[in-house]
Structure formats: C-alpha cells, structure tokens
HTML snippet that shows the backbone in 3Dmol.js (N, CA, C, O; Angstrom):
<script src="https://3Dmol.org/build/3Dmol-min.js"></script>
<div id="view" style="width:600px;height:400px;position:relative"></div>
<script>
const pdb = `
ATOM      1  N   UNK A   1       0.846  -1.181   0.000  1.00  0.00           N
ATOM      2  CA  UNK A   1       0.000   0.000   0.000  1.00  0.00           C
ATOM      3  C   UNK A   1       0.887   1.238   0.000  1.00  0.00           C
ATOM      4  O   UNK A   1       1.734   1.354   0.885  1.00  0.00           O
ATOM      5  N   UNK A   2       0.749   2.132  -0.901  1.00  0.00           N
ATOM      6  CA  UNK A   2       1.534   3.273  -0.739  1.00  0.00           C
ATOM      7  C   UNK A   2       0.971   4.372   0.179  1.00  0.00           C
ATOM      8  O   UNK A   2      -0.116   4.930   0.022  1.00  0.00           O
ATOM      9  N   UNK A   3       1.737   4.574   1.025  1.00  0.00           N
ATOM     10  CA  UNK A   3       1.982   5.585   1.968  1.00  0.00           C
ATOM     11  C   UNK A   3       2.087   7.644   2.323  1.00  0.00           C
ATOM     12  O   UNK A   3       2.131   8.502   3.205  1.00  0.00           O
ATOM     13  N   UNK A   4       2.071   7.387   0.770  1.00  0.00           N
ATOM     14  CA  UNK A   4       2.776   8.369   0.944  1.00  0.00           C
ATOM     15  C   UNK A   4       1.635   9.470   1.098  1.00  0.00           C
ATOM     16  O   UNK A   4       0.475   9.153   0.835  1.00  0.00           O
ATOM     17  N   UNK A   5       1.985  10.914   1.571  1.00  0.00           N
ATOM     18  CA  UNK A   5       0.814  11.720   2.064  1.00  0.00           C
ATOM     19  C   UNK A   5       0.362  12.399   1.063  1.00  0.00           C
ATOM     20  O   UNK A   5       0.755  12.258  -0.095  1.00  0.00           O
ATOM     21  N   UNK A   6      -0.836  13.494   1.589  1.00  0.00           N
ATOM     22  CA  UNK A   6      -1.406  14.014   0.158  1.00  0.00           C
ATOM     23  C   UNK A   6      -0.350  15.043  -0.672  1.00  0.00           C
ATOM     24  O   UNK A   6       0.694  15.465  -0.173  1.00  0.00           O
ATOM     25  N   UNK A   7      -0.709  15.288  -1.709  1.00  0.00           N
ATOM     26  CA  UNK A   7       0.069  16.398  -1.856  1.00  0.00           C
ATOM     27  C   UNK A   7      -0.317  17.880  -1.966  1.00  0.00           C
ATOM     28  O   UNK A   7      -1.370  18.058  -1.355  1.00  0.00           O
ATOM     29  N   UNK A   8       0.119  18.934  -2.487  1.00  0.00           N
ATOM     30  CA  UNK A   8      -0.359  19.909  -2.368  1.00  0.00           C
ATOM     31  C   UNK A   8      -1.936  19.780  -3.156  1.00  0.00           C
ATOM     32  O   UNK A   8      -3.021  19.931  -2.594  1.00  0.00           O
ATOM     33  N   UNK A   9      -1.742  19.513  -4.362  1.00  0.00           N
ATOM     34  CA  UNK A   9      -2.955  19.494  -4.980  1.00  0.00           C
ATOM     35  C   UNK A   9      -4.195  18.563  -4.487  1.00  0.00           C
ATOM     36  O   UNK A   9      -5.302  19.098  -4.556  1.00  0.00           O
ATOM     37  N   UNK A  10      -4.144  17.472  -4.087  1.00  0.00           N
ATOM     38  CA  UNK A  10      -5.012  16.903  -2.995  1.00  0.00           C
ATOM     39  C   UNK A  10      -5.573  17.581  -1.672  1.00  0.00           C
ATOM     40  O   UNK A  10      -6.752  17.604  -1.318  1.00  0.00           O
ATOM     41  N   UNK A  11      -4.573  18.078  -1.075  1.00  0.00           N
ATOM     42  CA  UNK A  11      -5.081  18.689   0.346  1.00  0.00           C
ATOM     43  C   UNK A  11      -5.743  19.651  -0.268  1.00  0.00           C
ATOM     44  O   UNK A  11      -6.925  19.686   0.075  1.00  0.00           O
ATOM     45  N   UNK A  12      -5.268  20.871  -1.461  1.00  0.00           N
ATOM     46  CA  UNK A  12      -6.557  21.644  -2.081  1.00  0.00           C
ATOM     47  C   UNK A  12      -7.906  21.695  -2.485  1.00  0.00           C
ATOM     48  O   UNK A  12      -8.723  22.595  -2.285  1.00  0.00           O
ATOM     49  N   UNK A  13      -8.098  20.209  -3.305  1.00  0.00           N
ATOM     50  CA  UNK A  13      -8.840  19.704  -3.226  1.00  0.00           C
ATOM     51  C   UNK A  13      -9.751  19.052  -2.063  1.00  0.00           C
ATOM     52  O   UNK A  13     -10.953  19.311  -2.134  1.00  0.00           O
ATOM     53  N   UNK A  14      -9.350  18.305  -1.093  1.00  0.00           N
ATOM     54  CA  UNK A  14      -9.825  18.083   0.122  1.00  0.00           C
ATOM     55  C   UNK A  14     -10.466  19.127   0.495  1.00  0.00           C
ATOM     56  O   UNK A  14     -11.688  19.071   0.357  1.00  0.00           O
ATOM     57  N   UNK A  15      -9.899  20.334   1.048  1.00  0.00           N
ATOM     58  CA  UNK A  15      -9.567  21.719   1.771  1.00  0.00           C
ATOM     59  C   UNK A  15     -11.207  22.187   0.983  1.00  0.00           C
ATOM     60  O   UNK A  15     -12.250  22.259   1.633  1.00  0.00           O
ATOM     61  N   UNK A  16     -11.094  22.484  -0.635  1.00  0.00           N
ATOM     62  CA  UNK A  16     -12.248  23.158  -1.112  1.00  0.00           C
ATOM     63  C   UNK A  16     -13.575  22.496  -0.621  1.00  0.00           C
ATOM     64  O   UNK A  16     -14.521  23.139  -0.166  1.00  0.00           O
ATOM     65  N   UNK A  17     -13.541  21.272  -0.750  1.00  0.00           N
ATOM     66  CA  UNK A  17     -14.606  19.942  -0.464  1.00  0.00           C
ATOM     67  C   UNK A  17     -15.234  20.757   0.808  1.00  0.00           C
ATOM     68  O   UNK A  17     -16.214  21.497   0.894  1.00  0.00           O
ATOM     69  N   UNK A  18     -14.258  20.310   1.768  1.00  0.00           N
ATOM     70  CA  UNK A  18     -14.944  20.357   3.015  1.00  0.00           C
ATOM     71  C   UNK A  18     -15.644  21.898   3.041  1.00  0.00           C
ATOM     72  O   UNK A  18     -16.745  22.145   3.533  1.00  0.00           O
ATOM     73  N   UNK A  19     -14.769  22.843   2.415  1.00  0.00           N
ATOM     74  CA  UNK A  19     -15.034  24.399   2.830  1.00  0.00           C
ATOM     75  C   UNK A  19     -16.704  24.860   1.750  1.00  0.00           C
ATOM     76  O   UNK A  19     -17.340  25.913   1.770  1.00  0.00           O
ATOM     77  N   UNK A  20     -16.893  23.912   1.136  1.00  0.00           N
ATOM     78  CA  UNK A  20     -18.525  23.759   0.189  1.00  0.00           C
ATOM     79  C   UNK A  20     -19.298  22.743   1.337  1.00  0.00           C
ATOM     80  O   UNK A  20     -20.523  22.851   1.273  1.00  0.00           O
ATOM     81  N   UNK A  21     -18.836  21.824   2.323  1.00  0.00           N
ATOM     82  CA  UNK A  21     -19.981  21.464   3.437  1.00  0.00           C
ATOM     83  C   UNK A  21     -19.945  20.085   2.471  1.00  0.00           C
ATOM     84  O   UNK A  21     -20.860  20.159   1.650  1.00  0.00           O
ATOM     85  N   UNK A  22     -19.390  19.209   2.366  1.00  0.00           N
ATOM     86  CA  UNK A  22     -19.367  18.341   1.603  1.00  0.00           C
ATOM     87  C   UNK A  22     -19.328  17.011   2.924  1.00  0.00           C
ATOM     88  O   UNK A  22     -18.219  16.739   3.382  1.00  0.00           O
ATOM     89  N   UNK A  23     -20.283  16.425   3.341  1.00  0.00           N
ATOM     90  CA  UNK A  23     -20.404  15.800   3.815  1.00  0.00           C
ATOM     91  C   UNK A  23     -18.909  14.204   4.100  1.00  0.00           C
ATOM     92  O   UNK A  23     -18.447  13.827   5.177  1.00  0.00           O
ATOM     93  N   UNK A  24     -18.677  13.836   3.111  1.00  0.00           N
ATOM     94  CA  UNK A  24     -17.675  12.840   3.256  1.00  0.00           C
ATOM     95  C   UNK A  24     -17.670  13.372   1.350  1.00  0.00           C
ATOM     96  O   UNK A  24     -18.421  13.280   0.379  1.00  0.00           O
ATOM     97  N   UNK A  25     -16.153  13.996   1.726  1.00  0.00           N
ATOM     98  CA  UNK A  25     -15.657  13.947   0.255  1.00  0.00           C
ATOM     99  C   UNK A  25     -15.111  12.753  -0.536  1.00  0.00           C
ATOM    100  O   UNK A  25     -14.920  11.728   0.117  1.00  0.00           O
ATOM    101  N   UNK A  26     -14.877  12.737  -1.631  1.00  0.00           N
ATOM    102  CA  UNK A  26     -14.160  11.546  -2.594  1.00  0.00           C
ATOM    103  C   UNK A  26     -12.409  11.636  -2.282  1.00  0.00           C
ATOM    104  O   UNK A  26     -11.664  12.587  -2.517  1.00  0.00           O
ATOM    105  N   UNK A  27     -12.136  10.571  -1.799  1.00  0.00           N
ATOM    106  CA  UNK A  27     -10.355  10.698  -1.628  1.00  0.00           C
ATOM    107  C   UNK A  27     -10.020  11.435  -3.168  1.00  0.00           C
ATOM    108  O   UNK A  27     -10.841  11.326  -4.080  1.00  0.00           O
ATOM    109  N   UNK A  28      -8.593  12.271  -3.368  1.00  0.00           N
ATOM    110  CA  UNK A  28      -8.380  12.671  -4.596  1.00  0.00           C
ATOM    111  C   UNK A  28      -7.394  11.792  -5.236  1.00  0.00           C
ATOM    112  O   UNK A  28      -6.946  11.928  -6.375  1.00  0.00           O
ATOM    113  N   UNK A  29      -7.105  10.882  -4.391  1.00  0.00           N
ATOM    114  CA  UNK A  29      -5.776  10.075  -4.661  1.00  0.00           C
ATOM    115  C   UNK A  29      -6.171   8.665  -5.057  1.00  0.00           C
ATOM    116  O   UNK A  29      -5.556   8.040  -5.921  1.00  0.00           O
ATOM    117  N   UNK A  30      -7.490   8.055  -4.227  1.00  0.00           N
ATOM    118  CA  UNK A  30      -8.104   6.656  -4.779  1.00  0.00           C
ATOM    119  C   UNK A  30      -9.131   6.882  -4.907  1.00  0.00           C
ATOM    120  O   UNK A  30      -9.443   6.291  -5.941  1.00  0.00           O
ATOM    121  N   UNK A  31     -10.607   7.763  -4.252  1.00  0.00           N
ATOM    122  CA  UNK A  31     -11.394   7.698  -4.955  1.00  0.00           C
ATOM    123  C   UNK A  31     -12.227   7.352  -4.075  1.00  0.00           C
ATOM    124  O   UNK A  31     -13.404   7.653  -4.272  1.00  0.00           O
ATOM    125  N   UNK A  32     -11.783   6.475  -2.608  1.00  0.00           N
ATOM    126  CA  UNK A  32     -13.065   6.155  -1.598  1.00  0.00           C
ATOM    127  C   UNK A  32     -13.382   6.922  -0.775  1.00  0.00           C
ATOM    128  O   UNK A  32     -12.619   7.851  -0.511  1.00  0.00           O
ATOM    129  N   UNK A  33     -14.523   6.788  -0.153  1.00  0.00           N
ATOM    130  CA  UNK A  33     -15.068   8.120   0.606  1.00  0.00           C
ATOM    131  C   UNK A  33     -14.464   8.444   1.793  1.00  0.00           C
ATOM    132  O   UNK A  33     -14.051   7.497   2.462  1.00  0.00           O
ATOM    133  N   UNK A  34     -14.274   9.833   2.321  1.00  0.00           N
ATOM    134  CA  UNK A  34     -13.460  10.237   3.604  1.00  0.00           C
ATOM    135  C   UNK A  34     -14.319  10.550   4.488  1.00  0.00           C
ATOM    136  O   UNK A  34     -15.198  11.345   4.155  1.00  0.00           O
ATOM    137  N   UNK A  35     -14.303  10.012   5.861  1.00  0.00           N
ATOM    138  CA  UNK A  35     -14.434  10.490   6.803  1.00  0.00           C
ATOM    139  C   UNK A  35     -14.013  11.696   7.346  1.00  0.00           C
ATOM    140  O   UNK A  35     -12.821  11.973   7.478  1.00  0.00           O
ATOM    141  N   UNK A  36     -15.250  12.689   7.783  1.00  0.00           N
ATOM    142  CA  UNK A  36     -14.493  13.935   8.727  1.00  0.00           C
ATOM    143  C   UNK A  36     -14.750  13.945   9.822  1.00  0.00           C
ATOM    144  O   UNK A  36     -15.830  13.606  10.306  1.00  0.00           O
ATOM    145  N   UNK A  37     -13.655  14.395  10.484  1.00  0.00           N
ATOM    146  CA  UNK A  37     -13.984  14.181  11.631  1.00  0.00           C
ATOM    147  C   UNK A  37     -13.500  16.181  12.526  1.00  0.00           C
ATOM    148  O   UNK A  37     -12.395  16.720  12.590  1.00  0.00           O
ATOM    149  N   UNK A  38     -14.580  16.591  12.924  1.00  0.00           N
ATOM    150  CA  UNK A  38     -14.408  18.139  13.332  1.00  0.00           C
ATOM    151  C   UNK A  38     -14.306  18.023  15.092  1.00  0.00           C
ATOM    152  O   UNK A  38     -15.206  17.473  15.726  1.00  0.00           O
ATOM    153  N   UNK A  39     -13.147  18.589  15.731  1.00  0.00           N
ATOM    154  CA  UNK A  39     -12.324  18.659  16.668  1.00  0.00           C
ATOM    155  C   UNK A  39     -12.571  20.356  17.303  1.00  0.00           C
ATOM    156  O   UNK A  39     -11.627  21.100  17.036  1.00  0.00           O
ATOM    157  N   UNK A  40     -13.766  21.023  18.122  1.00  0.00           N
ATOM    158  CA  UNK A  40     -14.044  21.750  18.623  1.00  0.00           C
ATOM    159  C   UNK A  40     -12.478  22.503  19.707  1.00  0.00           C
ATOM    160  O   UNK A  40     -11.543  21.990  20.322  1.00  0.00           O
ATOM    161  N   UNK A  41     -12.745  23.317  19.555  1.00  0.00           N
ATOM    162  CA  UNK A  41     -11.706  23.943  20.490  1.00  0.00           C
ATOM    163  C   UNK A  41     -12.303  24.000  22.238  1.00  0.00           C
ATOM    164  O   UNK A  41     -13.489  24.320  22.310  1.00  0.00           O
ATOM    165  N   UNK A  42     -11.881  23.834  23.058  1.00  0.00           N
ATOM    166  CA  UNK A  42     -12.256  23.530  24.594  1.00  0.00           C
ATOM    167  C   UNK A  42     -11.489  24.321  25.440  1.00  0.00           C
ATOM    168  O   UNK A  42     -10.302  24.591  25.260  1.00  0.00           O
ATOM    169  N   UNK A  43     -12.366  24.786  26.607  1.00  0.00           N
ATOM    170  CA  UNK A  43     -12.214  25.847  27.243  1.00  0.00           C
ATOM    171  C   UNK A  43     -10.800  25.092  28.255  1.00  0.00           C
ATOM    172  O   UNK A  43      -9.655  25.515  28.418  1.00  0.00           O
ATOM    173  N   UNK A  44     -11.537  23.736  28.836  1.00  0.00           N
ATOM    174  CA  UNK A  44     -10.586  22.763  29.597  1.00  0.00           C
ATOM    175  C   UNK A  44      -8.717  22.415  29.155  1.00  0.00           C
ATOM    176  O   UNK A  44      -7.645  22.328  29.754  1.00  0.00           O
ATOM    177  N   UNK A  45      -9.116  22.334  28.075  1.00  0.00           N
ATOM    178  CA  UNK A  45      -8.182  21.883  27.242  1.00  0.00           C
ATOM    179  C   UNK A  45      -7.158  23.065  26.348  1.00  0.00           C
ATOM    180  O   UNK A  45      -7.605  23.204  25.209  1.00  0.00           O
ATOM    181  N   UNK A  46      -5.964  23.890  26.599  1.00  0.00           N
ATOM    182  CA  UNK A  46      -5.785  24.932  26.041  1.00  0.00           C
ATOM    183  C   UNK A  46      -5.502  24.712  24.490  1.00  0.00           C
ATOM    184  O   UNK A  46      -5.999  25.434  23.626  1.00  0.00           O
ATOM    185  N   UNK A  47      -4.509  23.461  24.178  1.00  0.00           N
ATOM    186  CA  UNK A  47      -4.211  23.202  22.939  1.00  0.00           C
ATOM    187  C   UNK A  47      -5.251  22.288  21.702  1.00  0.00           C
ATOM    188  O   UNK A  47      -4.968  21.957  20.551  1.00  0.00           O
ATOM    189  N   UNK A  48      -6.347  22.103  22.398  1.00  0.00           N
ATOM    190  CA  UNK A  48      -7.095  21.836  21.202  1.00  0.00           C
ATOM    191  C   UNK A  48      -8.420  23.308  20.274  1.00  0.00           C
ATOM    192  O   UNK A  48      -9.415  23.978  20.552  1.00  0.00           O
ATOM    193  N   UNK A  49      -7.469  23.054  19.141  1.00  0.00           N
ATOM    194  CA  UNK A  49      -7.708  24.020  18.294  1.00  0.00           C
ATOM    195  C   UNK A  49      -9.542  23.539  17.259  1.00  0.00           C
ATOM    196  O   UNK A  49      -9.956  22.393  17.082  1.00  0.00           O
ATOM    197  N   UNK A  50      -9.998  24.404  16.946  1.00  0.00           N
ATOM    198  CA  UNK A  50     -10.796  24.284  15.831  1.00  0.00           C
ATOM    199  C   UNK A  50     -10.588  23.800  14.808  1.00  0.00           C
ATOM    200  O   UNK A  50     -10.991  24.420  13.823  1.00  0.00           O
ATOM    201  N   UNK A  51      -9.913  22.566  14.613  1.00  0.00           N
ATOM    202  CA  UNK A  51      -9.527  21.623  13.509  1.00  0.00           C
ATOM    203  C   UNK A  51     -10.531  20.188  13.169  1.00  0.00           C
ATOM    204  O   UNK A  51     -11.088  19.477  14.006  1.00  0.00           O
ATOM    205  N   UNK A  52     -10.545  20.061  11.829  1.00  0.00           N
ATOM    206  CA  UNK A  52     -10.766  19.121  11.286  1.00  0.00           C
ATOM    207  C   UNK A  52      -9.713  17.724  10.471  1.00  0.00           C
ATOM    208  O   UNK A  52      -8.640  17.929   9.906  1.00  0.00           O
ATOM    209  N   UNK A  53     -10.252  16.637  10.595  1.00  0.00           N
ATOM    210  CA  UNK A  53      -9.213  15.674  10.153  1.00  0.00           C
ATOM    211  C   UNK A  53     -10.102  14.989   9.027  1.00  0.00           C
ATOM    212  O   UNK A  53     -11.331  14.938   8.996  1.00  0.00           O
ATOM    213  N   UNK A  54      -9.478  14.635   8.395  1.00  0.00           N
ATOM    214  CA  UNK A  54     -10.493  13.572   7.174  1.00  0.00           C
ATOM    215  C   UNK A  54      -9.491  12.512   7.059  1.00  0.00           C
ATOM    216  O   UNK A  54      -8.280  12.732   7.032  1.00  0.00           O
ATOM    217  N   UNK A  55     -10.224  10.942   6.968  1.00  0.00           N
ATOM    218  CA  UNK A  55      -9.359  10.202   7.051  1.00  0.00           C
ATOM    219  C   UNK A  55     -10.093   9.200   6.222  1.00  0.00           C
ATOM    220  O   UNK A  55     -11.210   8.879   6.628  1.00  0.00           O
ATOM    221  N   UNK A  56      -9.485   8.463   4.739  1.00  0.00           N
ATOM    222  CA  UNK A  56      -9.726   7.578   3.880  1.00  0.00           C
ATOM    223  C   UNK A  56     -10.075   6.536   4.062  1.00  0.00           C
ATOM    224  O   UNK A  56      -9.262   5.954   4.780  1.00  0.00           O
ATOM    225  N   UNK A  57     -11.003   5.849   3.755  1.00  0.00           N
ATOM    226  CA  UNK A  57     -11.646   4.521   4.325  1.00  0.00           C
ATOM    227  C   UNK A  57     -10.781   3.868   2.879  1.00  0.00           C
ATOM    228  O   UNK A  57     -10.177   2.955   3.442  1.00  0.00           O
ATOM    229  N   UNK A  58     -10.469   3.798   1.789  1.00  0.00           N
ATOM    230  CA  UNK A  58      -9.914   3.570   0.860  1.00  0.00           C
ATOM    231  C   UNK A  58      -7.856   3.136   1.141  1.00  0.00           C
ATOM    232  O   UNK A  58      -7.341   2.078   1.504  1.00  0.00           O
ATOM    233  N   UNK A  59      -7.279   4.327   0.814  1.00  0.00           N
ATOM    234  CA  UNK A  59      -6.097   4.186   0.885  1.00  0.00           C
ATOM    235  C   UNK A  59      -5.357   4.882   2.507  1.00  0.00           C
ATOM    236  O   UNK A  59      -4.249   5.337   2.790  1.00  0.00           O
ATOM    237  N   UNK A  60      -6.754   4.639   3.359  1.00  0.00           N
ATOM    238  CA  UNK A  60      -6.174   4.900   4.566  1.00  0.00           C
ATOM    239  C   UNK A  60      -5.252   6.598   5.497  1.00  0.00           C
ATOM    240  O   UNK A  60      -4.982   6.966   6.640  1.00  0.00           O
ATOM    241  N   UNK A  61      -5.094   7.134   3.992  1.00  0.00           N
ATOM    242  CA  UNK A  61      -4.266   8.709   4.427  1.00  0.00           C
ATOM    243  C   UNK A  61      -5.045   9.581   5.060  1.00  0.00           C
ATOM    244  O   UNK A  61      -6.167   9.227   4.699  1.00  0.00           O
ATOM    245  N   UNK A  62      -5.138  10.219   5.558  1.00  0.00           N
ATOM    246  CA  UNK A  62      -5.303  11.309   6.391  1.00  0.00           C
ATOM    247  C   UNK A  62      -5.026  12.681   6.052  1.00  0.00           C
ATOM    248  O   UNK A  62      -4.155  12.934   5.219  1.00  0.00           O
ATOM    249  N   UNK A  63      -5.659  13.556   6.598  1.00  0.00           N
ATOM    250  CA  UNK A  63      -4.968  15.323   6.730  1.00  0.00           C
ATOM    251  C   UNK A  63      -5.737  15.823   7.883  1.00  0.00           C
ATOM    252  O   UNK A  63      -6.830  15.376   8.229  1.00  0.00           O
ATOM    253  N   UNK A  64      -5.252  16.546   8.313  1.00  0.00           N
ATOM    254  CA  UNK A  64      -5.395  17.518   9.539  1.00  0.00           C
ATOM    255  C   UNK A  64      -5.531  18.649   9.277  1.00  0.00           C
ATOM    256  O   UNK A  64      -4.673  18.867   8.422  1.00  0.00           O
ATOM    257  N   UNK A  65      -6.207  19.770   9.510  1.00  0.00           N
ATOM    258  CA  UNK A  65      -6.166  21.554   9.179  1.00  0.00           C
ATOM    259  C   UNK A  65      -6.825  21.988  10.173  1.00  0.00           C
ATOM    260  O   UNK A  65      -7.382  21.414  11.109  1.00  0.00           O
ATOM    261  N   UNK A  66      -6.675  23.410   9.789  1.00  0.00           N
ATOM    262  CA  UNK A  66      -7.064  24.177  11.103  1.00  0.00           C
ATOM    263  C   UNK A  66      -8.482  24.608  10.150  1.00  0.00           C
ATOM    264  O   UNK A  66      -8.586  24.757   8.932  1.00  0.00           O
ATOM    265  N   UNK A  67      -9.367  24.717  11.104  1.00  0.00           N
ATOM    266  CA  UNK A  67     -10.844  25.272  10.032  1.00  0.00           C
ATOM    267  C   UNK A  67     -10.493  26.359   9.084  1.00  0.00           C
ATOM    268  O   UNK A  67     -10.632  26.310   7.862  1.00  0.00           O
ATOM    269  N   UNK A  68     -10.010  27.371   9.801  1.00  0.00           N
ATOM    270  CA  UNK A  68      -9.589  28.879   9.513  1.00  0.00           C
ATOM    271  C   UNK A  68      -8.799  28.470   8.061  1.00  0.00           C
ATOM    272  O   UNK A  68      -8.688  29.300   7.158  1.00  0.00           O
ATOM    273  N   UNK A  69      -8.346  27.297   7.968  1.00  0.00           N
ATOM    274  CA  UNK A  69      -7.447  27.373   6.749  1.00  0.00           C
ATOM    275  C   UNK A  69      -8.084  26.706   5.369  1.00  0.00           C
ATOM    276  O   UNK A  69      -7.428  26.431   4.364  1.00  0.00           O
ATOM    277  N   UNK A  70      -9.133  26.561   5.498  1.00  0.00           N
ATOM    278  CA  UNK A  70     -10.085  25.854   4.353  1.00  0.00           C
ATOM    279  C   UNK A  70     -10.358  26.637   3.196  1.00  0.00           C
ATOM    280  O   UNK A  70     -10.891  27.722   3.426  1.00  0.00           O
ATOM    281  N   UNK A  71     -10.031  26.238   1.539  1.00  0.00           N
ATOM    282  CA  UNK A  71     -10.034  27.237   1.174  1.00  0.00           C
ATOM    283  C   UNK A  71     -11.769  27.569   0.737  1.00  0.00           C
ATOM    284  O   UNK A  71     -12.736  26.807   0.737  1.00  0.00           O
ATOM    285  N   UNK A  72     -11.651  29.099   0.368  1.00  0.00           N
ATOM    286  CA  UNK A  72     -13.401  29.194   0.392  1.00  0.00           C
ATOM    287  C   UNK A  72     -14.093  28.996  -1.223  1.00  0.00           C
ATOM    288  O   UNK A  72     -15.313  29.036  -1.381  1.00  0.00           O
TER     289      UNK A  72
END
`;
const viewer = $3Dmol.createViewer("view");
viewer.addModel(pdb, "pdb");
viewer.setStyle({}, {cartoon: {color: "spectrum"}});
viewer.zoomTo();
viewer.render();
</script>
C-alpha cells in the first residue's frame, strides 16, 4: 500500500470539499469516501484548536487543518 501523504494538490482539493460542506468527500488520490472528523476547540483543554481531520476509508491517508485554513 503506498503511503505516501497528500500532496499539495489533494489537500486543495480536500480543503475546497470540506469548505462547500461536503459531507464525506471523494479521496483525490483513490477515490473512496473520507471520513471527517471536526475537533471543537475547549475551554478545559488549552491546545485543542478548531480543527478538522479527514481520514480515507480507501487508501487509509489522512490530513489535519485548522478550520480557519479551508479554502473558500
């Protein structure tokens, strides 16, 4: 299984997906559907930020961002 992470043009893609409200986008790299998963920022907790992760039920890769950085 190749490993390797997204690249710029994928995470763009990803990035636009989610920032249109796209429920579980299409991986850009294989094609199976991604899980998102949105990570609230907490009053308790100082270092958890307003980030989202999407993670490939397909080829397994992942990305992480900060909401703020999604493009619009």
């Amino acid at each position: 299984m190749d490993t390797i992470a997204y690249n710029a043009r994928e995470r763009r893609i990803l990035s636009q997906e989610l920032a249109r409200g796209t429920p579980n986008p299409r991986c850009p790299r294989c094609g199976a559907s991604c899980a998102v998963i949105h990570t609230a920022p907490r009053d308790d907790v100082s270092y958890v930020r307003d980030r989202v992760v999407v993670r490939c039920s397909g080829c397994r890769r992942s990305l992480g961002m900060e909401t703020g950085e999604l493009a619009p």
